[in-house]
DRENDO-1510 file (C-alpha; in Angstrom, 1 decimal, always signed):
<recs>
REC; n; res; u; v; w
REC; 1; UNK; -194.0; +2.2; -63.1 .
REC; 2; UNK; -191.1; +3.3; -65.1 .
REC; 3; UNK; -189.4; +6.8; -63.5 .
REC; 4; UNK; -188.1; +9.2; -65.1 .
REC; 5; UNK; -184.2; +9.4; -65.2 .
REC; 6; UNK; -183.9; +12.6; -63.0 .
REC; 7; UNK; -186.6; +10.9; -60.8 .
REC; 8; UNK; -184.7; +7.8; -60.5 .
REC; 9; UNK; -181.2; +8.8; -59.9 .
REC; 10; UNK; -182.2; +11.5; -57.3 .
REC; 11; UNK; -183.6; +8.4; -55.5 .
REC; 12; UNK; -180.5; +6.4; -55.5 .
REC; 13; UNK; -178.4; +9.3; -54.8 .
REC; 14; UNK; -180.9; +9.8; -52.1 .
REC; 15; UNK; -180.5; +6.3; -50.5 .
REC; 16; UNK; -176.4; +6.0; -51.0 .
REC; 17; UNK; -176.3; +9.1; -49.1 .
REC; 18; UNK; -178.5; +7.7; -46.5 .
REC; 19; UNK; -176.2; +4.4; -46.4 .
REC; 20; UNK; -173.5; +6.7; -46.0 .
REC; 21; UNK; -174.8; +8.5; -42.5 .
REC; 22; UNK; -175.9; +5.2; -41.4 .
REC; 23; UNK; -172.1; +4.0; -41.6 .
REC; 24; UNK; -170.8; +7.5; -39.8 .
REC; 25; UNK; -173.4; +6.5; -36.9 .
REC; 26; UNK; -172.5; +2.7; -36.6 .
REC; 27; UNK; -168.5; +3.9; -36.8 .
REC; 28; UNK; -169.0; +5.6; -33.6 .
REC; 29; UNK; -170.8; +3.2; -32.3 .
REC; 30; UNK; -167.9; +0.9; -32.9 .
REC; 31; UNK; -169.5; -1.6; -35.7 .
REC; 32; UNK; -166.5; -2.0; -38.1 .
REC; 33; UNK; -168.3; -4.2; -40.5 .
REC; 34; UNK; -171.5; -2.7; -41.1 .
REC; 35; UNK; -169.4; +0.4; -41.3 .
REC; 36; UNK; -167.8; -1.2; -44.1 .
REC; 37; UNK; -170.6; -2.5; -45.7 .
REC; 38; UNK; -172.6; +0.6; -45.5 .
REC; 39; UNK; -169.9; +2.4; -46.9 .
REC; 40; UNK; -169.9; +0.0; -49.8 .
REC; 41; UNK; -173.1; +0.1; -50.4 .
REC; 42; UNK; -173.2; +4.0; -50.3 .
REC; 43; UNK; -170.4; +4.3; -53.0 .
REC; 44; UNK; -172.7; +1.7; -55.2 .
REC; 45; UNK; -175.7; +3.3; -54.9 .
REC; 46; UNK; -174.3; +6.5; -55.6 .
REC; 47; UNK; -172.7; +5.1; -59.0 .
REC; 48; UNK; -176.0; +3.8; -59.9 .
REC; 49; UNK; -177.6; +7.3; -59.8 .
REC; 50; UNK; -174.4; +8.5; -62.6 .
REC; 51; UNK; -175.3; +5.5; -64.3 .
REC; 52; UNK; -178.8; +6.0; -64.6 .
REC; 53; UNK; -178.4; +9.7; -65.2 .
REC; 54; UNK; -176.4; +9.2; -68.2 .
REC; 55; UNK; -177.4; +5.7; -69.6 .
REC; 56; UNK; -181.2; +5.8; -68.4 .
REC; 57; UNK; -180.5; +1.9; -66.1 .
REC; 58; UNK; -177.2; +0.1; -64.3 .
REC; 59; UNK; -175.9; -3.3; -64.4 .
REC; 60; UNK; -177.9; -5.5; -61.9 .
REC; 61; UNK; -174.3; -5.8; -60.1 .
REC; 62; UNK; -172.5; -5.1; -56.7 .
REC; 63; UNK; -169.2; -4.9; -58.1 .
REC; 64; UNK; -167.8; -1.1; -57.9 .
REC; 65; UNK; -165.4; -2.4; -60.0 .
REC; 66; UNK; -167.7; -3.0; -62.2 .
REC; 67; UNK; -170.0; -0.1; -61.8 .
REC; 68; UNK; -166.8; +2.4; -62.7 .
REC; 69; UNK; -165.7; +0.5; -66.1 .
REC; 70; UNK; -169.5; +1.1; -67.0 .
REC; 71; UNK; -169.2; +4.9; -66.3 .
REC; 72; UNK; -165.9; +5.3; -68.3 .
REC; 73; UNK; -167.1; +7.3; -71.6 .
REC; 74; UNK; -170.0; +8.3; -70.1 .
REC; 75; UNK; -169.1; +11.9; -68.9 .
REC; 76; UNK; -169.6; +10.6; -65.5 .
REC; 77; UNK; -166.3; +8.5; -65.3 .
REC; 78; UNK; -164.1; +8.9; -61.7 .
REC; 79; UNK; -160.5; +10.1; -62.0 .
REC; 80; UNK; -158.3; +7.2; -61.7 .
REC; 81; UNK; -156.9; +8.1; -58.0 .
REC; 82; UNK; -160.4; +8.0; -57.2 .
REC; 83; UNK; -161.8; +4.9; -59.3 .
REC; 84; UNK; -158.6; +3.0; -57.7 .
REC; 85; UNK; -159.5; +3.7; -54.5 .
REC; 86; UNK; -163.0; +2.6; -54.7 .
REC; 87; UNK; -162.5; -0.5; -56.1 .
REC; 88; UNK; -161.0; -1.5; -52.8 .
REC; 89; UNK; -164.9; -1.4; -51.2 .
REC; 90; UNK; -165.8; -4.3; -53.3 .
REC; 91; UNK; -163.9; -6.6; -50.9 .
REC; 92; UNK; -166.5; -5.2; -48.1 .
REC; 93; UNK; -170.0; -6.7; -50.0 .
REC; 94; UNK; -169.5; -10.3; -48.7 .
REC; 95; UNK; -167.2; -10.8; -45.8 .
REC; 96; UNK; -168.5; -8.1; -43.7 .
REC; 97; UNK; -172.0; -10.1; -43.8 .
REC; 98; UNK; -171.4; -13.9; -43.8 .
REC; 99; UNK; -169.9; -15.6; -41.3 .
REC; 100; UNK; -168.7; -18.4; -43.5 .
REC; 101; UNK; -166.4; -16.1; -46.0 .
REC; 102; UNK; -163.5; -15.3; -43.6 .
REC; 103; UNK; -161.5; -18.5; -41.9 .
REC; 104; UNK; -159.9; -16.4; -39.4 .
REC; 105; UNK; -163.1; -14.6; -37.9 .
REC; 106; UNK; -166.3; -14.0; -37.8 .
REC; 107; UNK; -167.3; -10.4; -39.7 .
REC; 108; UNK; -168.2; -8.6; -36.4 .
REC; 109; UNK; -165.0; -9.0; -34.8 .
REC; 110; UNK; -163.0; -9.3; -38.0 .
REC; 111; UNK; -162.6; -5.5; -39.4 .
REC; 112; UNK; -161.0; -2.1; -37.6 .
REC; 113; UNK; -161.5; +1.3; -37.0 .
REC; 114; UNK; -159.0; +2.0; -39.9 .
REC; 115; UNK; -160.7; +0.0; -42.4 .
REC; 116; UNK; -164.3; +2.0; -40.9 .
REC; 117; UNK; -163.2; +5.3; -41.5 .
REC; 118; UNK; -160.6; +4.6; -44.9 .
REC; 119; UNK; -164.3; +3.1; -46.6 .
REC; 120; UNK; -166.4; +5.6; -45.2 .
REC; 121; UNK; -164.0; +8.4; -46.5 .
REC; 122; UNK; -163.5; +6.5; -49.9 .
REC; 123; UNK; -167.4; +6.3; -50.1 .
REC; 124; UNK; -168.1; +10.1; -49.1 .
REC; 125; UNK; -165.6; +11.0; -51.8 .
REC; 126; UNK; -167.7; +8.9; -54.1 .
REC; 127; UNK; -171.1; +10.3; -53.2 .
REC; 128; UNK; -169.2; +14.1; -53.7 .
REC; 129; UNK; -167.7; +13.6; -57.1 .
REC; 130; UNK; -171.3; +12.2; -58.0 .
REC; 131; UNK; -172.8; +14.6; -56.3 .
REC; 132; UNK; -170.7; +17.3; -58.5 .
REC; 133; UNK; -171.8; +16.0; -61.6 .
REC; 134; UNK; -175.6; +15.6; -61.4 .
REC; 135; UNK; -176.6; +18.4; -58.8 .
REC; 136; UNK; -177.8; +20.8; -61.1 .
REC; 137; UNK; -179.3; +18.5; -63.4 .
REC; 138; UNK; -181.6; +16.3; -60.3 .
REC; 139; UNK; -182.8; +19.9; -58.4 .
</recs>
């Protein structure tokens, strides 16, 4: 069934914001890596609901990288302090997950409270500059 644009974005807006208070409650619980992933996956959710919003679908990708060059000229686009910052979540998608993708470690005992809270800040500020641009237009 094809959604509506509104429809759609609120729902991945919706679901990056839940990622996002997933990853506050497993930093406290001290799980660095899902932290990180979470976070990750927040801030790429999020981009998908400005990308749908303004282009009516997304790029079937993970890469924020990615996500933010599709955004550029589309009204939606992150500042560059911001876009540089979130780029650095992309290195989160695959070695907070598998234990084959870092030598040194396995994921769960690989990451640190700093990294936690730096990606869960970078993706809140993410979810808030995409929340200031399609508020109005998904209530």
């Amino acid at each position: 069934m094809q959604r509506h644009p509104a429809e759609l974005a609120a729902r991945w807006l919706e679901q990056g914001d839940r990622n996002l208070v997933d990853a506050g409650d497993l930093l406290e619980r001290e799980r660095f890596h899902l932290t990180c992933f979470l976070a990750q996956q927040g801030a790429e959710m999020c981009l998908k609901a400005a990308l749908v919003w303004y282009r009516g679908d997304y790029p079937r990708v993970h890469l924020i990288r990615t996500l933010i060059e599709e955004l550029q000229g589309s009204g939606g686009a992150l500042g560059e302090g911001l876009a540089r910052r979130a780029r650095t979540l992309d290195k989160f998608y695959t070695t907070t997950r598998y234990p084959d993708s870092l030598d040194y470690a396995l994921p769960a005992d690989a990451f640190t409270v700093n990294e936690a809270t730096e990606a869960l800040e970078i993706a809140s500020a993410v979810s808030a500059h995409v929340h200031g641009l399609l508020d109005e237009f998904l209530r």
